[in-house]
C-alpha positions in Angstrom: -10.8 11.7 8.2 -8.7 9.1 5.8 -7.1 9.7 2.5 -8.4 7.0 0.1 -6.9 5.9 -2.3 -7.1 3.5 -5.5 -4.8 0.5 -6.4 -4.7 -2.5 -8.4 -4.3 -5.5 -5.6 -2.0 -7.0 -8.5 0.9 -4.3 -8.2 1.1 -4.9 -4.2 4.5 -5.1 -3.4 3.3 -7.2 -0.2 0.8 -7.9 2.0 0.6 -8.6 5.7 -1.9 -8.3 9.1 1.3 -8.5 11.4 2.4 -4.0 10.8 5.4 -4.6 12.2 6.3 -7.4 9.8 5.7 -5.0 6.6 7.4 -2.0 8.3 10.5 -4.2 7.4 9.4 -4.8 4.3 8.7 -1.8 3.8 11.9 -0.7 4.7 13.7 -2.9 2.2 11.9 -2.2 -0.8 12.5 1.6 -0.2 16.1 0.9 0.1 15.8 -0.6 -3.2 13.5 1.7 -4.9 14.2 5.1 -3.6 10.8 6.0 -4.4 7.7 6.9 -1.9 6.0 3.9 -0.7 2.3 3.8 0.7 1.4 1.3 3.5 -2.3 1.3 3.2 -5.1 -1.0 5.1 -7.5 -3.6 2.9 -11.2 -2.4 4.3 -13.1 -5.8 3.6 -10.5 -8.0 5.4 -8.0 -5.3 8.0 -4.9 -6.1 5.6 -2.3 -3.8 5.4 -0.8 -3.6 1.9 2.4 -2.0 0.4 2.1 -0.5 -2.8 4.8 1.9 -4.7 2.7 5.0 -4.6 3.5 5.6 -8.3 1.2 2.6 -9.2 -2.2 4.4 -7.6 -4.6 4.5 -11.0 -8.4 6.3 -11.4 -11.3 4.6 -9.5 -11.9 1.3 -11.8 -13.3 -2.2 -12.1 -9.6 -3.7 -12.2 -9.0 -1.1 -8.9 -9.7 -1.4 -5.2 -10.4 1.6 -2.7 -7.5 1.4 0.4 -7.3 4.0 3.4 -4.2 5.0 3.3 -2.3 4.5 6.9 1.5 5.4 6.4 3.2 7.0 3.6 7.1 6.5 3.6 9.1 9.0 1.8 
């Protein structure tokens, strides 16, 4: 079963279909931030999305609901 979880599409810190593509990404912005980072899949359009896990807010109409597929710590 997936972990869902809810994010404003706003505070994505990128977006990408290609996973290898935001692993880099991911990669940089964790050197940068030193924070855990949550790759996480779009389920209308198969998106992956990188968000700073610290910006995951309460089930809202400003939110969207993302299975979470990679947590980078």
């Amino acid at each position: 079963m997936e972990e869902t979880i809810f994010f404003n599409l706003g505070n994505a810190l990128a977006s990408k279909k290609d996973t290898k593509e935001l692993m880099r990404t991911a990669q940089v912005e964790y050197d940068k931030r030193k924070g855990k980072l949550i790759i996480v899949e779009d389920s209308e359009n198969g998106e992956l999305v990188l968000f700073d896990l610290s910006d995951s807010e309460h089930p809202s109409e400003k939110t969207r609901k993302y299975f979470v597929k990679k947590v980078i710590e």
